[in-house]
C-alpha angles and dihedrals in degrees: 000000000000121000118213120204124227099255096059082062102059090053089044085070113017117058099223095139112016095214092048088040090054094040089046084053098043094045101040090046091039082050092043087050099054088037098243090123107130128157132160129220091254085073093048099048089056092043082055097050091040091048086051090052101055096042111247120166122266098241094060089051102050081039088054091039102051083058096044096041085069095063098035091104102127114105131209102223122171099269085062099045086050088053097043091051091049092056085044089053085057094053111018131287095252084079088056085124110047079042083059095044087052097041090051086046091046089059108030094030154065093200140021109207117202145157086212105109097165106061100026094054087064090045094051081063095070102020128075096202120113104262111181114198105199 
């Protein structure tokens, strides 16, 4: 399985770049068709706040979210909290999330996709999972 992180979901949807926009589209159907297509809640709770926050209209996003919700089957428990706030305690617990995203796709995964250069490039770091900055 593949996890996508949040942010490849918002260009997924919102045009905000057209070459992250058509990379977001080509990697997230190529991942649905091969049935690699994984994402937590923790992912749909954060789109939701980001396409909040850019306004977009309330039809696209419960379009977009009754898509995403079904493959919205990775859980946080408490092994993976513990592990994601152990990668946070390495590079600083404003990152907790991004350290959750990488401790679910460590144990249900075998990648972790992102636009978010900054961050992921301090958790590859200490993680040995495949993580893929777009």
């Amino acid at each position: 399985m593949i996890y996508f992180d949040t942010d490849v979901l918002v260009h997924f949807v919102v045009t905000q770049d057209d070459v992250k926009h058509a990379r977001a589209k080509k990697m997230i159907i190529g991942a649905v068709q091969n049935s690699k297509f994984s994402l937590s809640m923790l992912s749909l709770q954060e789109w939701l706040f980001v396409m909040a926050k850019l306004s977009v209209p309330s039809e696209t996003i419960e379009k977009n979210y009754s898509v995403f919700k079904q493959f919205a089957t990775l859980s946080i428990d408490t092994e993976i909290f513990e592990r994601g706030y152990n990668l946070a305690s390495q590079i600083g617990f404003r990152h907790i999330n991004d350290c959750l995203h990488t401790a679910i796709a460590e144990k249900q995964c075998s990648e972790l996709i992102t636009y978010n250069q900054n961050d992921f490039k301090k958790i590859k770091k200490i993680s040995t999972l495949k993580i893929t900055i777009l």
